[in-house]
C-alpha angles and dihedrals in degrees: 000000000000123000133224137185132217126211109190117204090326110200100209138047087212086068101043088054090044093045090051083043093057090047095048100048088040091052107266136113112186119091118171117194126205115220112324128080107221100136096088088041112116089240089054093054098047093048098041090056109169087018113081091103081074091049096040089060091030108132130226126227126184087207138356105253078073098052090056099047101102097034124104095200131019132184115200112208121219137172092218133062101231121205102223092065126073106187102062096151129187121242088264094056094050087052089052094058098044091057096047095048088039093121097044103044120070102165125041138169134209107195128208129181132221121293093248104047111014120220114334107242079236082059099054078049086076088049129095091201143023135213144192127189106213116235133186105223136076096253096059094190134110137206113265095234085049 
């Protein structure tokens, strides 16, 4: 099963760098960017040390209908548990399904939103699933490189 993740409208290069930085240094190599091009920014380079093999094969969509094209399985992350959608799961839960549909799943997507506003509830849309990681604190929100 091979694992991509998905950056949508990212506001900072920092993050970008930081974001290519976390998967390299976890295992993965495929980072999809939405609409914005920071991969190649100066800020992107300096944060993602060690990591510019990951920028350097990052791909552009325009939206993320496009993103998800090719991809047999996709989790959209949020801070907030949104009443239209049922099948908000745990990371342990998320874990649970991918290792029961390991040998039937080759592509799969984990989506995050930009720094300022999350995931649109239009964007989970796009998603089969949907996760939370829960937080104790009342500012349930990470960073996106975290």
């Amino acid at each position: 099963m091979h694992c991509h993740f998905i950056l949508v409208n990212p506001a900072r290069g920092e993050n970008v760098g930081f974001a290519a930085r976390a998967l390299k240094v976890m295992g993965f190599d495929s980072l999809r960017i939405v609409g914005q091009d920071l991969q190649d920014s100066k800020a992107a380079r300096k944060t993602g040390y060690g990591s510019h093999d990951i920028l350097d094969q990052t791909d552009i969509f325009s939206d993320l209908e496009s993103a998800l094209e090719d991809l047999e399985l996709n989790i959209g992350t949020t801070s907030k548990v949104r009443i239209k959608r049922y099948d908000n799961h745990s990371p342990t839960q998320i874990s649970s399904i991918l290792q029961s549909k390991q040998h039937t799943l080759e592509n799969v997507g984990f989506v995050f939103g930009s720094e300022e506003n999350g995931l649109s509830t239009k964007e989970l849309d796009h998603c089969d699933l949907v996760s939370t990681i829960p937080l104790a604190t009342d500012y349930p929100s990470l960073n996106l490189a975290q």
